[in-house]
C-alpha positions in Angstrom: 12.2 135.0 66.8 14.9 135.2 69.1 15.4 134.9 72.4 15.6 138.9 72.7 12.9 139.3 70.1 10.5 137.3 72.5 11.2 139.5 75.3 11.1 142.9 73.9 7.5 141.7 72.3 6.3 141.0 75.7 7.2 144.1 77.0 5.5 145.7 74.5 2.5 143.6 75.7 2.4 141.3 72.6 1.7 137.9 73.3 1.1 134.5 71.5 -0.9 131.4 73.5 2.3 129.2 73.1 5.8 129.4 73.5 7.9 126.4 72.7 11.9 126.8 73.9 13.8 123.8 72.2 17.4 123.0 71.9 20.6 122.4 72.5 21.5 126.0 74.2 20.1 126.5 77.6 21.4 130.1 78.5 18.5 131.5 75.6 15.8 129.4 77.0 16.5 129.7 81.1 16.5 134.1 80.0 13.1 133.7 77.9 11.9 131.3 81.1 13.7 133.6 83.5 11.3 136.6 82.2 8.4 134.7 81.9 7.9 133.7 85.1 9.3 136.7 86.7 8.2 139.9 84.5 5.1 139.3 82.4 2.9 139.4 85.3 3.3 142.5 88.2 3.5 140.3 91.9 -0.3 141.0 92.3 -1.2 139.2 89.3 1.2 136.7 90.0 -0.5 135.2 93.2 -3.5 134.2 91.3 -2.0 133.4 87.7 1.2 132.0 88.0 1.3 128.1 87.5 5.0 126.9 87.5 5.6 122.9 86.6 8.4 120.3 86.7 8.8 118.2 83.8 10.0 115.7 86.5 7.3 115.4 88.9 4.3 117.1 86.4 1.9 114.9 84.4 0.2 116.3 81.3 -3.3 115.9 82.3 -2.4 118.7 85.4 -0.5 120.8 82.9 -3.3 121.2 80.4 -5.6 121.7 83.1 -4.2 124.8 84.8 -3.5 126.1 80.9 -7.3 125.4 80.3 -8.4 127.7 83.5 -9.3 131.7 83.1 -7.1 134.1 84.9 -8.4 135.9 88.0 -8.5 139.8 88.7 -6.0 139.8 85.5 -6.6 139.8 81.4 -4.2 136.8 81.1 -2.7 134.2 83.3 1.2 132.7 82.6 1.7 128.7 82.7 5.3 127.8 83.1 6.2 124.7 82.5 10.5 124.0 83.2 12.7 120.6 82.1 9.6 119.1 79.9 12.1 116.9 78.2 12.1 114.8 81.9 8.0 113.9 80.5 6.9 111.0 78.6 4.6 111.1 75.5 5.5 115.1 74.7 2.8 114.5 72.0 -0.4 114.6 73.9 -0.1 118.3 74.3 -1.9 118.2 70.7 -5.5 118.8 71.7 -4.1 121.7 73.5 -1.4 123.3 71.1 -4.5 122.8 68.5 -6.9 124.9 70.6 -4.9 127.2 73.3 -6.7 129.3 75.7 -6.2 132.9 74.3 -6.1 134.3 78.1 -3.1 132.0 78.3 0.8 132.3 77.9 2.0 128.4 78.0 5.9 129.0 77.9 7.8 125.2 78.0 11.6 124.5 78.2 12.5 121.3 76.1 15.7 121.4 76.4 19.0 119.3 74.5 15.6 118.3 72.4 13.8 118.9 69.3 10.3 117.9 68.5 10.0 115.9 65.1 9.5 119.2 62.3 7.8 116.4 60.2 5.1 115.8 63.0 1.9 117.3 62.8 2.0 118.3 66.9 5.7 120.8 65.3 3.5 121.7 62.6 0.4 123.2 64.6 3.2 124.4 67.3 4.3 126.6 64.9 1.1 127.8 63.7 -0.5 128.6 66.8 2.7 129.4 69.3 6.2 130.8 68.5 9.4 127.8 68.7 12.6 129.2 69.3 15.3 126.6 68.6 18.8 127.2 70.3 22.0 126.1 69.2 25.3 126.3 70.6 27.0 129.4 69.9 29.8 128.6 67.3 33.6 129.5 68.8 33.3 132.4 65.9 30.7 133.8 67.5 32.0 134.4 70.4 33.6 137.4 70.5 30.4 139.8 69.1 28.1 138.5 71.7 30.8 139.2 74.5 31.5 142.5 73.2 27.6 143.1 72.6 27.0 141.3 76.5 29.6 143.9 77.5 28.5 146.8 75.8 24.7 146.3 77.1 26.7 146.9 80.5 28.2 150.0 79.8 31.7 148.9 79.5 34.6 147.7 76.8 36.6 145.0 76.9 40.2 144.5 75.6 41.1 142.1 72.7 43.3 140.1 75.4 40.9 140.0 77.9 38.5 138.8 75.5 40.6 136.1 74.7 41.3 134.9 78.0 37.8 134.8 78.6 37.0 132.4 75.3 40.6 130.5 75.7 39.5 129.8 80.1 35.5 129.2 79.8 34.9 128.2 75.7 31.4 128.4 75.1 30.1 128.4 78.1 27.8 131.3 77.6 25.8 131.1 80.6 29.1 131.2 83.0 30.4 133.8 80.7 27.5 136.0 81.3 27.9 135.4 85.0 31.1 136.3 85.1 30.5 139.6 82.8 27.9 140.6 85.3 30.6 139.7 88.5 32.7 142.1 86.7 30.0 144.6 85.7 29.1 144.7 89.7 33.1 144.8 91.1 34.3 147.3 88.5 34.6 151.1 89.5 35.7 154.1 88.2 36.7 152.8 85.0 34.7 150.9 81.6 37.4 149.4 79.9 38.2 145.6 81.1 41.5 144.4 80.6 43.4 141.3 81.5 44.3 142.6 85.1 40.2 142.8 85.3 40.2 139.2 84.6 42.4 138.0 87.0 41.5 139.5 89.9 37.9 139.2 89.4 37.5 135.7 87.5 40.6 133.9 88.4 42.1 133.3 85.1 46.0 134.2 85.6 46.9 136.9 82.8 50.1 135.3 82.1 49.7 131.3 83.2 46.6 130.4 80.8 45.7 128.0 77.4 45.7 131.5 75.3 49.0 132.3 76.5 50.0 128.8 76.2 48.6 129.1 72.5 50.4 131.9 71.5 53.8 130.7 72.9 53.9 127.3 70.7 52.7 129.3 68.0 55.6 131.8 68.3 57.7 128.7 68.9 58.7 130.6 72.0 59.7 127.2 74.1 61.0 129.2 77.0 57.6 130.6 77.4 56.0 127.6 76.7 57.9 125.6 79.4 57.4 128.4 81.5 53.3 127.9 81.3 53.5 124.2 81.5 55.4 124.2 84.9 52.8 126.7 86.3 50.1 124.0 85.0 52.2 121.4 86.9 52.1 123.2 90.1 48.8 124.6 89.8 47.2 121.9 88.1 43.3 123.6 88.4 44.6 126.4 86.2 45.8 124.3 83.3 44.6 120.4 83.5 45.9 118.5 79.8 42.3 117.5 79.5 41.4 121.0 79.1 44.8 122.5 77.3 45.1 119.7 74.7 41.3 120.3 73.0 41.6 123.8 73.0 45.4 123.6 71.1 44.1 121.4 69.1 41.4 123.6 68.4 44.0 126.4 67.8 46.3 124.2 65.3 43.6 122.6 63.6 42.2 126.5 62.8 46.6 127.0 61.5 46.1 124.0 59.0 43.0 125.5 57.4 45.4 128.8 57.1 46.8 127.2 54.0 43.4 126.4 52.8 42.4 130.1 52.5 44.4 130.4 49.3 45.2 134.5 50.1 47.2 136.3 52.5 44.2 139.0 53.0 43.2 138.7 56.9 39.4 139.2 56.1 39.6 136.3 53.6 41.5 134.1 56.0 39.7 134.9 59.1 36.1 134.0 57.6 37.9 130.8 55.7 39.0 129.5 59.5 35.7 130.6 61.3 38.2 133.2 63.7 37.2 137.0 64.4 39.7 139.1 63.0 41.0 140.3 65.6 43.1 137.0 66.2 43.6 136.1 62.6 47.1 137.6 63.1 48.2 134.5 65.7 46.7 131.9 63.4 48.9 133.1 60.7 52.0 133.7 62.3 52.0 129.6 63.5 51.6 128.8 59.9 54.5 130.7 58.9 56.8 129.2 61.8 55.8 125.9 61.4 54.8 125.3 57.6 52.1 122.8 56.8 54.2 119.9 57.6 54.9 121.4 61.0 51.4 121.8 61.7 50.7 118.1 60.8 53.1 117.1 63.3 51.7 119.2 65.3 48.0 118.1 65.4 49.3 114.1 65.2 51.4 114.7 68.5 48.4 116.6 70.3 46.5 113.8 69.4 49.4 111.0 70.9 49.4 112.5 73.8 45.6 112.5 74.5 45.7 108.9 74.6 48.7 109.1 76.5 46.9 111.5 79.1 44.5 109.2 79.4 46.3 106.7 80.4 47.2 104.8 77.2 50.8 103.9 76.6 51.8 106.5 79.3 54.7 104.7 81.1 53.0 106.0 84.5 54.5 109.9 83.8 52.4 112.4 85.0 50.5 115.1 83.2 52.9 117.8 83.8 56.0 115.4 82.3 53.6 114.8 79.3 52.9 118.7 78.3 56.5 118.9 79.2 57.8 116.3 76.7 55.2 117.1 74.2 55.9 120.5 73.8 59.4 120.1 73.1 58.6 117.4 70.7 56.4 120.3 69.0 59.6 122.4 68.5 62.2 120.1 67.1 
């Protein structure tokens, strides 16, 4: 089950004793614990049958005892227990997992954890609760949930405002949503969000950003190029080389494997490089200015001047002179 599965099952009043929240994703499991602790029970119920826990100042023993305890003036009673990755000796929750209270919901955050699958305590979790293990969302995955996260709100989003949001946050998908719902509250009288949208509302300039900054070297457009980096100099929040270089290396790493796609069909190349297709287009045009050899250079000077931006054979230049002297180097 998903995180949405779980929830639209507990609206529909079906419940199972345990539910374990694993992973490396937060956003799913903070939503699953977000509801369970504020929708399965009406505020009545919740006075009496609502135990919340802290993995950092909680202790089994108290855990399995309020689990253990019958709800009052209510058919079932909700145990949350938050961070239990913070608590030793996860293991001794056996006895329980092996014999939960049916008038209980036990919902537990484990998060950036897994419990051993080969273990017997995974093994009776998953017979007798539901585990939902996270992941982070892969960059090609992005743009469907945005435009599903948007959609849910009654609104559409342009394909370079999209962008701007992936290029600016990455997968950051629980400041994305925040930021989709800022917009979803500041936006009236229209449903369509474009770049303008973003900038005023976010704080991502529509013209000084990485995704402009992307497309420019991979137009070979150095005027542009030079144009963005002195921006980045003077407003070095909006553009800092620890945050530009990984994400054009991301980009020119996704132009080598262009030539590994073996067809010049955008469906093809698009799944081949792990991109939506409807940026395919920009990968393909940098491998056609540059070549393969171009892109080598490319990825061996990004990766030069990450050592150099950290402060390793430097010369004392600052990050702005860098981006500056790198970018040019791109274009020879």
């Amino acid at each position: 089950m998903s995180a949405e599965q779980i929830i639209e099952s507990w609206k529909k009043n079906q419940f199972k004793p345990i539910y374990w929240l694993e992973g490396d994703e937060p956003f799913f499991i903070d939503q699953v614990m977000q509801y369970a602790e504020n929708k399965i029970l009406t505020p009545s119920e919740a006075d009496f049958n609502l135990s919340v826990f802290y993995g950092k100042d909680a202790d089994w023993a108290e855990v399995v005892n309020a689990c253990r305890r019958y709800p009052m003036f209510a058919e079932k009673q909700v145990v949350v227990l938050k961070e239990a990755q913070q608590m030793k000796d996860v293991n001794v929750l056996e006895s329980y997992v092996a014999k939960p209270m049916p008038t209980t919901i036990f919902v537990v955050s484990y998060k950036e954890k897994k419990v051993d699958a080969r273990t017997t305590f995974a093994k009776t979790l998953k017979k007798n609760g539901e585990v939902l293990t996270t992941k982070k969302m892969y960059d090609s995955q992005l743009p469907d949930w945005i435009n599903q996260m948007v959609k849910s709100k009654g609104f559409t989003i342009t394909p370079k405002a999209l962008q701007l949001v992936i290029n600016s946050i990455g997968n950051d998908i629980s400041r994305i949503s925040n930021e989709i719902n800022k917009l979803s509250v500041n936006l009236e009288g229209t449903t369509a969000i474009n770049e303008d949208h973003i900038e005023n509302y976010i704080g991502i300039s529509k013209d000084f950003n990485v995704f402009e900054m992307q497309s420019a070297l991979g137009n070979k457009d150095l005027t542009k190029a030079m144009r963005i980096v002195q921006y980045f100099g003077s407003n070095p929040k909006a553009g800092p080389m620890q945050m530009v270089l990984p994400s054009l290396y991301g980009f020119f790493s996704k132009v080598a494997m262009v030539f590994a796609a073996g067809s010049s069909d955008t469906k093809i190349i698009a799944d081949t490089i792990g991109v939506n297709s409807f940026f395919v287009r920009d990968y393909i045009t940098a491998a056609n200015k540059y070549g393969y050899p171009g892109v080598e250079k490319v990825l061996l000077l990004l990766h030069e001047y990450n050592l150099r931006s950290i402060g390793v054979h430097n010369g004392g230049a600052e990050s702005a002179e860098l981006m500056k002297e790198m970018v040019v180097k791109m274009m020879l």
